[in-house]
C-alpha positions in Angstrom: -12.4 22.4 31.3 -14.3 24.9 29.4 -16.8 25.3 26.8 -14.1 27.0 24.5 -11.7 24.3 24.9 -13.8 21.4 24.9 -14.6 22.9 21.8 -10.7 23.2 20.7 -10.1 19.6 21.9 -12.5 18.1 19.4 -11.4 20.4 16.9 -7.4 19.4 17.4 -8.2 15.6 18.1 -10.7 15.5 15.0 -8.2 16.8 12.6 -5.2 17.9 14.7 -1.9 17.0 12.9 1.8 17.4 14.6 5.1 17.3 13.3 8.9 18.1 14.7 7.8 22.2 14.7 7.9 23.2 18.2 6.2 26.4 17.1 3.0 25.6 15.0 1.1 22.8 14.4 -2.3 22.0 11.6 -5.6 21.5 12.0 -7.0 19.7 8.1 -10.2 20.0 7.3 -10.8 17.4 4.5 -13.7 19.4 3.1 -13.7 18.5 -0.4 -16.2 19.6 -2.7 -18.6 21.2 0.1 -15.5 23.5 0.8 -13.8 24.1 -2.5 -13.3 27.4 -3.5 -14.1 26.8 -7.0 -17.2 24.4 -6.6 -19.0 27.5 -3.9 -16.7 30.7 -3.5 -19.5 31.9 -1.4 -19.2 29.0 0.9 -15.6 29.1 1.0 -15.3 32.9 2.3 -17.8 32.0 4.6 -15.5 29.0 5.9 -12.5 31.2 6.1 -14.7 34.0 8.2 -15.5 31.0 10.7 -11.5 30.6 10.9 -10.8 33.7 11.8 -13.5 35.0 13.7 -14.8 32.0 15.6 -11.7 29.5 15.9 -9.0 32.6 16.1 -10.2 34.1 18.8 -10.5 30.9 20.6 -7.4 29.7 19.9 -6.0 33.1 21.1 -8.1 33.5 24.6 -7.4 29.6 25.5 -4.2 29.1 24.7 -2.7 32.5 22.8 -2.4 31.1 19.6 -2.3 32.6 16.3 -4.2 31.0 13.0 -3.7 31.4 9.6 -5.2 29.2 7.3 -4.8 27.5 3.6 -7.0 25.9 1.4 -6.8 23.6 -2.0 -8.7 23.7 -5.0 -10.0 20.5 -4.3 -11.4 21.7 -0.7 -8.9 20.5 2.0 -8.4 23.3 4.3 -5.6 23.8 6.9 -5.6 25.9 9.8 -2.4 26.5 10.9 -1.9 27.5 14.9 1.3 29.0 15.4 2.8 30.3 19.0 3.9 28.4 21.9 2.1 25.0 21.9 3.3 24.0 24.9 -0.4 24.3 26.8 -1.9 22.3 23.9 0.8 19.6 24.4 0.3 19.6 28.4 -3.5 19.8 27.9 -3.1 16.9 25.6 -1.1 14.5 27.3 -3.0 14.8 30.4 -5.6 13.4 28.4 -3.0 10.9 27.4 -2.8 12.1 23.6 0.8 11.8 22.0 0.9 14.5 20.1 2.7 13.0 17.2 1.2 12.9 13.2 -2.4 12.5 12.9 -4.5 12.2 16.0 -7.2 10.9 15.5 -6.1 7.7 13.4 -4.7 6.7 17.0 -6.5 8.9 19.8 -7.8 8.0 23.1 -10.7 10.1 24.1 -11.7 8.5 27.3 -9.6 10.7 29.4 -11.5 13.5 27.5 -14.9 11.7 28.1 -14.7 12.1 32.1 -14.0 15.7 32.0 -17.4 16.2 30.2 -18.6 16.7 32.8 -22.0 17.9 31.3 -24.2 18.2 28.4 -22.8 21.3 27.5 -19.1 20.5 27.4 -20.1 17.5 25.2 -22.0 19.4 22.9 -19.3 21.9 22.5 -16.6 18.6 22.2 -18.5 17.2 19.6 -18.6 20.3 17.8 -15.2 20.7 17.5 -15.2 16.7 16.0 -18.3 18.0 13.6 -16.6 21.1 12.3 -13.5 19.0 11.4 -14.6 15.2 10.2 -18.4 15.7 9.7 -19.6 15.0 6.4 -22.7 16.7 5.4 -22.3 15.6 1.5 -25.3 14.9 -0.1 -24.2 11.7 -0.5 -24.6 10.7 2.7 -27.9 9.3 3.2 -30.4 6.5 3.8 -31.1 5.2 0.4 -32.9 8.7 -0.6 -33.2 12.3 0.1 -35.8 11.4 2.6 -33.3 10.9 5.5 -30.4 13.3 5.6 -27.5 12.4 7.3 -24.0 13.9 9.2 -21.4 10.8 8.7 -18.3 11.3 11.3 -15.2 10.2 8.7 -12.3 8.8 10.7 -9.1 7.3 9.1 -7.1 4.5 10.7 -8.0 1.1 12.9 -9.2 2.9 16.2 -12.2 1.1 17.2 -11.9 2.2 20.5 -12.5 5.8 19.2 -15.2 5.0 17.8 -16.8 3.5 20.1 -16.3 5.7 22.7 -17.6 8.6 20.8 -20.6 6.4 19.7 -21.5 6.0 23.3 -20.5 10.1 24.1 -23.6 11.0 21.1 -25.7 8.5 23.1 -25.1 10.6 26.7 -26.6 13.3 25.4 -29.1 11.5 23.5 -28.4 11.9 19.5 -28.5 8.1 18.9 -26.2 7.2 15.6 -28.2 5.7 13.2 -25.1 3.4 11.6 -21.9 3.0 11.9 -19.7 1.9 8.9 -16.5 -0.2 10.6 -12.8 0.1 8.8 -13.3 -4.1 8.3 -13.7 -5.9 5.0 -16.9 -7.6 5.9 -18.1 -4.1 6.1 -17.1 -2.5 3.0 -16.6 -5.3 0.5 -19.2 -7.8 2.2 -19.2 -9.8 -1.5 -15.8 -10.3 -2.4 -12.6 -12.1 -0.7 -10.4 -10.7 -3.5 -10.6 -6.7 -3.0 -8.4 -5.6 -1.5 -9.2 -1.7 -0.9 -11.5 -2.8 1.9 -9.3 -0.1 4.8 -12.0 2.6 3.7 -11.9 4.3 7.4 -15.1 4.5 9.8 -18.4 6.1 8.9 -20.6 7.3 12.0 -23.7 8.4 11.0 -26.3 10.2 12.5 -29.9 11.2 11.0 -29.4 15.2 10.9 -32.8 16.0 12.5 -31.7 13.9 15.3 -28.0 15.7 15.7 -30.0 19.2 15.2 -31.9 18.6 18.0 -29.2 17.5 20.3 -25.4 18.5 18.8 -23.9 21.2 17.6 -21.6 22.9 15.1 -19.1 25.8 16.3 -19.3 26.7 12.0 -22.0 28.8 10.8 -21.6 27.2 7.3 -21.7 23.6 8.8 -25.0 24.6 10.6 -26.6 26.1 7.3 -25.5 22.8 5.5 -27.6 21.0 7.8 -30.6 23.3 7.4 -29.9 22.8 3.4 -30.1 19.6 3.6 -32.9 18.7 5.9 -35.2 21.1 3.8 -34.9 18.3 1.1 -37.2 15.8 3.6 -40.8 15.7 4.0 -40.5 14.9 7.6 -38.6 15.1 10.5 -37.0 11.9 11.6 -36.0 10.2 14.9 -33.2 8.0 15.5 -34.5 4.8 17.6 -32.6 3.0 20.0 -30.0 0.4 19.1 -31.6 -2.1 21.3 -34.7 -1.8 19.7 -33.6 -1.9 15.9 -34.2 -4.6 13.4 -31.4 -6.1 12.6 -31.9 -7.2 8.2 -28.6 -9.4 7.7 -27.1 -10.6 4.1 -25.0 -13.1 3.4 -21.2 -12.2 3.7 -18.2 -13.7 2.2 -15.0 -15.0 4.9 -12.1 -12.4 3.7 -8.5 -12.6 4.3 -8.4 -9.3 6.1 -9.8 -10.4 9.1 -6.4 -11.5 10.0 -5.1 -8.1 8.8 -2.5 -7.2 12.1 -3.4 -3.6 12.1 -7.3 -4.7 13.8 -7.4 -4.4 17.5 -7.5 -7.7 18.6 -10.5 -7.9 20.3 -11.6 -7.4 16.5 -9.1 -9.8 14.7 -9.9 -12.8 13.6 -13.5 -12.4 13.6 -16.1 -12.5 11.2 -19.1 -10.1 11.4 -22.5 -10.1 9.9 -24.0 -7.1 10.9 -22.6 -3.5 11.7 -24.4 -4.1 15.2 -22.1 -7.5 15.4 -19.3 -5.5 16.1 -21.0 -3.3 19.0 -22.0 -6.4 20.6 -18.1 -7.7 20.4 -16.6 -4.7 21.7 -19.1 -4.5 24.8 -21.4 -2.3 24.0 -23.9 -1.7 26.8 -26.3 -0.7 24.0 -25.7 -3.4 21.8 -28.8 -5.5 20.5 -27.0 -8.8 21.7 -30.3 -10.7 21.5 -31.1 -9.7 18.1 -27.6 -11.1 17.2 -27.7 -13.9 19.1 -30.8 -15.0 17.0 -29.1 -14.5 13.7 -26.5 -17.5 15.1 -29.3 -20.1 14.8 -28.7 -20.2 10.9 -24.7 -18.3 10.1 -24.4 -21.0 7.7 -26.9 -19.5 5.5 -25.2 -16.1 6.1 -21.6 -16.5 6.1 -20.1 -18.3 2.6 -16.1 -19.3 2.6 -16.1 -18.4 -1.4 -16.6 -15.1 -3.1 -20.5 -14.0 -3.4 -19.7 -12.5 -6.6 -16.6 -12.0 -8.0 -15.9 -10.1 -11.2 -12.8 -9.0 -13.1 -10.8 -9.8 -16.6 -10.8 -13.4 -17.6 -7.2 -13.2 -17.2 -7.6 -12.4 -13.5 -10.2 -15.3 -12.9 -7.9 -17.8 -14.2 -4.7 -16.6 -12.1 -7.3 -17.1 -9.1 -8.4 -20.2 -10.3 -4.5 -21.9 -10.5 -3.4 -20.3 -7.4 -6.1 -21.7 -5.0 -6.0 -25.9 -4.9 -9.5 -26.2 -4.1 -10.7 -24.7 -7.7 -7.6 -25.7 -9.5 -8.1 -29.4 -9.1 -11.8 -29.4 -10.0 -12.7 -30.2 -13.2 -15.5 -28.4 -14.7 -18.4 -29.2 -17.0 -18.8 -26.5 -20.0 -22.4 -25.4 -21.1 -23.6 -22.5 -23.6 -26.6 -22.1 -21.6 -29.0 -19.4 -22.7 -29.4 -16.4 -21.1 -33.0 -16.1 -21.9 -34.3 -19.3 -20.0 -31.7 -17.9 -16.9 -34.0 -14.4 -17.1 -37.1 -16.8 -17.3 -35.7 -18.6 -14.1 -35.6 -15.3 -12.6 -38.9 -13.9 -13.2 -40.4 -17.3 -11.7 -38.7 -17.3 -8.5 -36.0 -15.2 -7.7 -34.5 -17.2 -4.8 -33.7 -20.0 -7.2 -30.4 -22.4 -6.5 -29.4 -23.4 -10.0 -26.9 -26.3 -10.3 -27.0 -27.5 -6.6 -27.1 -31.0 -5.7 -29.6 -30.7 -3.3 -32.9 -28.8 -2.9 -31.0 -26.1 -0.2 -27.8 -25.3 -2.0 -26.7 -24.0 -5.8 -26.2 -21.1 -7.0 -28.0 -17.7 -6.5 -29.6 -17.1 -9.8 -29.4 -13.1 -9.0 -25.7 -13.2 -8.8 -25.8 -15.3 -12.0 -27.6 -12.7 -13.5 -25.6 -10.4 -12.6 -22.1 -12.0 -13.6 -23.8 -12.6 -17.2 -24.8 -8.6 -17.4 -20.6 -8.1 -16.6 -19.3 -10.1 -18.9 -21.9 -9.5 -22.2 -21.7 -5.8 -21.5 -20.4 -2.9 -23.7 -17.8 -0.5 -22.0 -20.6 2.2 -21.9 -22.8 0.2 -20.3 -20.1 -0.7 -17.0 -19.1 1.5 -14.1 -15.9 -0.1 -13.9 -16.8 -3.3 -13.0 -20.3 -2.7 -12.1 -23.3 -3.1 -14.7 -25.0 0.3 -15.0 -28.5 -1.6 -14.6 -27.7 -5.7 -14.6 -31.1 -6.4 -15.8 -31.9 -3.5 -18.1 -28.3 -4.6 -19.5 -29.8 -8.2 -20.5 -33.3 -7.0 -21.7 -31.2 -5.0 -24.0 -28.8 -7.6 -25.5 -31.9 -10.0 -25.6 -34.0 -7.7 -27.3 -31.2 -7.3 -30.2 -30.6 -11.4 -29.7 -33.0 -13.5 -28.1 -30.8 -16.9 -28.9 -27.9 -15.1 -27.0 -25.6 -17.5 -24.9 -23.1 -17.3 -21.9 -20.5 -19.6 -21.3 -20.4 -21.3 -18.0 -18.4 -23.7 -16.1 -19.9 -25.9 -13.6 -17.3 -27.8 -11.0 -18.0 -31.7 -10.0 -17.7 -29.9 -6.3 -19.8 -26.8 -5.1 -16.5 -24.6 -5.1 -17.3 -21.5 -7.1 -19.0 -21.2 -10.4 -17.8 -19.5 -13.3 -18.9 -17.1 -16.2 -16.9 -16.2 -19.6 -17.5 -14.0 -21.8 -16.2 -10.9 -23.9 -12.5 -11.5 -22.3 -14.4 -10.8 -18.7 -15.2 -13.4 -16.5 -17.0 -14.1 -12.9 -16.8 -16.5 -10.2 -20.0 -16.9 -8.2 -20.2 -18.9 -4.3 -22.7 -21.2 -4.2 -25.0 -21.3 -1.1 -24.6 -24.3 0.8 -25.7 -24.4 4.5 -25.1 -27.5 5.9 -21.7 -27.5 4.8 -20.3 -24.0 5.9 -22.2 -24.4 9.3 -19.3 -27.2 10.0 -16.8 -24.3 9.5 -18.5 -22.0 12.1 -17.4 -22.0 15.7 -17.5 -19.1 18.6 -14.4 -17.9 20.3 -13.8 -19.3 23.3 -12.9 -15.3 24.6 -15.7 -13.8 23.5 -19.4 -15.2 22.7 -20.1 -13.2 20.5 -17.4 -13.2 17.9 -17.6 -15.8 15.5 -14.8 -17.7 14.1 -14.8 -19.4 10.4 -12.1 -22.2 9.4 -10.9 -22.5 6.1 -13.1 -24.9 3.7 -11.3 -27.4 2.4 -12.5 -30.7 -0.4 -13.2 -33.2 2.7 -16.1 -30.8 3.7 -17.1 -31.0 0.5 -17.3 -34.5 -0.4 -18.8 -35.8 2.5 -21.5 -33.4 2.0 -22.3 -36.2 -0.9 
């Protein structure tokens, strides 16, 4: 091992793809915007220079390879190495990479790992991963411009990957600030019914703090990261994972946890935190006390019915008749004005409306929110999301201050539902001391909580 081919490694295993061609295989660079020709032809004759000069010549003195590359409108660009690949194939399975389709949806880097055999080499491997699946899109970001960020975008259900790469930044001290797992109580946390949860892993990393300790092999990567950490006013330190406060929501139980393409170490589980999963899969840097304190109260964390659900009225009905817990309730109609539910939420925005007790109901934000969907204009929606829930109602109000929204109230605390304008909502009620009877931890694991179905039993003897 080298510098220049622990450089090529990450480059082939972060965006190496192989098909039957004995004689060439790609490298994609899933750029996008940053690297479209037509959104910065500057920046896109840059990239191309890096190709040739920087990853040619490599790719010739390692393993005497020839590149070419292509690129797309939309910013996807594709090195092509062309020659004998037989010494990328050998190098590769002796790090017990099958060199077949995409590698890194199914890659193993641990091999790798061991031959890194200092912080050079790891810089130089991580490179090669940054030049190929790190994200420096503006996009990416702590809540503002403040804290700049490189996001790590990997496709597939490799949580090993991952992980071990999580712990490679930590060797050489560039701590990831988040990490965004392919799981549905990651990426739709609210709602049991979408399904486009398989989004692909996010590691991020504060850019100050992968400046100071990683590296890119791409000039025009490296002058993205200057770019972009010119919009803070300070420099920022990542802190240690141990050390973190952990600030957890409530999360809805989602049929995907089951899906058969999640390790299963990971299956079957039900996670409340991005740190949660760390302290599953073994971390040694895992905050497992943190977590451990969050299991005093999971019932107030973890609800079996959709935290807000929104689609066409239609929609809400078919889920209403195919699931026997909502289908046999029967429901109480009200016009209840939307005024006095805005007045509710000025007073005391943690308020349970509807509840039979004084610790469960109904979240009045969510209600909020469910009435801004379903009253809204088409202008005023992002798809399915309210541009502005609040500023949506004050609106409507203003125009009509005796404005109503239809909702139906079940004799059980199943979910809650909103009509309105041929839209409709279905909203989970919180309800502690019944979902904490659902709650166990696997036997296998004690960290990796387990959550039965609900069913009306649980819900009558809560009477």
């Amino acid at each position: 091992m080298n510098t220049d081919k622990a450089y090529l490694l990450g480059l082939i295993i972060g965006g190496g793809v192989f098909g039957n061609a004995e004689d060439v295989f790609s490298i994609h660079l899933p750029y996008k915007k940053w690297g479209s020709y037509l959104e910065n032809p500057q920046r896109a004759g840059e990239i191309a220079g890096d190709i040739l000069r920087k990853v040619g010549q490599m790719f010739r003195a390692v393993y005497n390879l020839s590149v070419q590359y292509e690129t797309t409108p939309g910013g996807t660009w594709k090195i092509l190495c062309e020659g004998d690949t037989t010494p990328v194939k050998e190098d590769l399975a002796y790090y017990g990479i099958a060199c077949e389709g995409e590698l890194r949806g199914n890659a193993d880097i641990s091999r790798v790992v061991v031959d890194l055999v200092d912080d050079n080499l790891k810089r130089r491997f991580i490179a090669g991963l940054a030049d190929t699946i790190g994200s420096m899109a503006k996009s990416h970001r702590r809540f503002t411009e403040e804290h700049q960020i490189i996001s790590f975008e990997i496709k597939g259900y490799n949580f090993q990957f991952v992980c071990d790469l999580c712990r490679l930044l930590y060797s050489i001290n560039c701590i990831p600030d988040q990490i965004n797992w392919n799981h549905p109580n990651i990426h739709c946390a609210n709602d049991p019914y979408y399904s486009q949860w398989n989004k692909g892993f996010k590691l991020r990393i504060l850019l100050d703090q992968y400046a100071q300790f990683g590296a890119f092999a791409f000039r025009t990567k490296a002058e993205t990261s200057n770019e972009n950490r010119r919009l803070q006013r300070e420099r920022h330190e990542a802190e240690a994972c141990e050390t973190r406060e952990i600030n957890v929501t409530p999360s809805t139980v989602h049929p995907a946890e089951n899906d058969a393409r999640l390790p299963e170490t990971i299956r079957g589980g039900h996670y409340i935190h991005f740190r949660h999963f760390c302290a599953v899969l073994g971390c040694e840097h895992a905050p497992y006390c943190k977590i451990r304190e969050q299991f005093n109260h999971l019932g107030e964390i973890i609800n079996p019915f959709p935290i807000l659900h929104k689609d066409e009225y239609s929609q809400i009905e078919n889920i209403i008749r195919s699931d026997s817990l909502m289908a046999e309730r029967n429901y109480r109609v009200s016009n209840v004005s939307i005024a006095s539910l805005l007045t509710i939420y000025n007073d005391e925005r943690n308020s349970l409306l509807y509840g039979d007790s004084y610790n469960n109901g109904y979240p009045i934000a969510e209600i909020l929110q469910a009435v801004a969907y379903v009253i809204a204009e088409e202008n005023e929606l992002a798809g399915k999301r309210p541009r502005g829930y609040l500023q949506i109602i004050e609106r409507h109000l203003s125009e009509n201050n005796d404005l109503s929204v239809e909702v139906r109230m079940p004799d059980l605390l199943t979910p809650l539902v909103i009509v309105g304008n041929g839209r409709g909502a279905l909203i989970g009620a919180k309800n502690p001391e019944v979902y904490n009877r659902l709650i166990s931890i696997s036997p296998e694991n004690e960290y990796k909580i387990l959550v039965r179905q609900i069913t009306e039993e649980d819900l009558q003897n809560a009477r």
